[in-house]
C-alpha angles and dihedrals in degrees: 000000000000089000102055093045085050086057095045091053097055085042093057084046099052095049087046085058104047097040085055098044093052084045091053089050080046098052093035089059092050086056096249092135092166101049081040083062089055105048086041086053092045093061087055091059083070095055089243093138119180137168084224081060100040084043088049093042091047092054090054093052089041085055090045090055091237102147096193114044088043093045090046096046082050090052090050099043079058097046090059092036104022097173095047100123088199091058087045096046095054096044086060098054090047086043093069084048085075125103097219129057119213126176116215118235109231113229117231136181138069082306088067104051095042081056090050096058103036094048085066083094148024116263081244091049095053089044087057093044091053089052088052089065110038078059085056095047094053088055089050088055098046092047090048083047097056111033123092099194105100085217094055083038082057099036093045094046076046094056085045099061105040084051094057090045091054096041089047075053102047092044087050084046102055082038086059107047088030084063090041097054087046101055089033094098105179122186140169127226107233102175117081103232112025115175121214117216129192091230128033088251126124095213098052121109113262113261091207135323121251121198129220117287098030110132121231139178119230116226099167153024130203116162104297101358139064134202120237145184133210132229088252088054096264117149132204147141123264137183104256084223093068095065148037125226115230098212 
């Protein structure tokens, strides 16, 4: 009996999303971008979470000249489809919409090509991809096992070898980005003005002044403050209040 309530309830959730989701398209396209938001947040509320809803929500925001909510849902909409044009595009356009105008600073070094490579894929995708092969490497073993030819016995060691190297090197691989998206801590500035201090004191002369939709990374957090980085490498303390994380 539990069971089947428990069925009926993410049923009824799922047809509330995606009735809300479908109103919010609907809305959107009428031009109500304020009511869209509603129906769009409202889907939230159930924990159905898309980039298609985070991408929709974005564009409302985008129409309502919001920079950061739009910049931030676009930001979100990436973060579940990271290679989607569409998300990037728009999140361009929000983004010159911004006040403040931060290079990034390009990282270099053997980091930055081990990243390259292991952000090809999800962490998930990598793990999937290691159990592939130690699927492949079962059947390798069991072929070498069972073949009398010396030259099967040699392809299929061979096969073996060359399975176990690619699946030490996808497990590296999914360590490695896992780690990354961990430390990896976005967030959005939402208040229009936010000062930046050099100590997460209140008193303390501001370091510098950040505007709302400018993207930082946190790198700390001590009671009401949090320490954050900028794309050019610049470090300060901000009120937590002032921004949003995006994970």
């Amino acid at each position: 009996m539990k069971k089947i309530l428990t069925l009926l309830v993410l049923t009824t959730q799922l047809l509330f999303a995606q009735n809300g989701f479908e109103q919010g398209n609907a809305l959107y396209q009428k031009g109500n971008y304020q009511e869209a938001i509603t129906s769009y947040e409202n889907v939230l509320k159930t924990k159905k979470h898309s980039a298609d809803l985070y991408f929709n929500l974005g564009n409302c925001y985008y129409k309502l000249n919001k920079v950061a909510p739009a910049i931030y849902n676009y930001e979100r909409a990436l973060l579940l489809n990271p290679n989607d044009a569409e998300i990037q595009n728009n999140l361009k356009f929000a983004q010159k919409l911004q006040i403040d105008d931060i290079k990034e600073t390009q990282e270099v070094g053997f980091n930055k090509l081990i990243h390259d490579f292991t952000s090809t894929f999800h962490y998930n995708t990598w793990a999937g991809i290691t159990v592939g092969l130690a699927v492949l490497f079962l059947l390798f073993f069991v072929g070498y096992y069972f073949a009398e030819l010396t030259v099967s016995k040699r392809l299929l060691f061979f096969g073996m070898f060359l399975a176990v190297f690619v699946m030490v090197l996808s497990i590296l691989s999914a360590l490695f980005e896992k780690s990354h998206w961990e430390n990896d801590q976005p967030a959005i500035v939402f208040a229009e003005i936010a000062p930046v201090k050099s100590e997460p004191k209140s008193d303390t002369p501001d370091a510098f002044v950040l505007h709302e939709g400018t993207k930082v990374q946190i790198q700390e957090n001590l009671d009401s403050w949090m320490k954050i980085r900028l794309a050019d490498g610049t470090e300060g303390w901000i009120e937590k209040n002032n921004v949003k994380k995006l994970k």
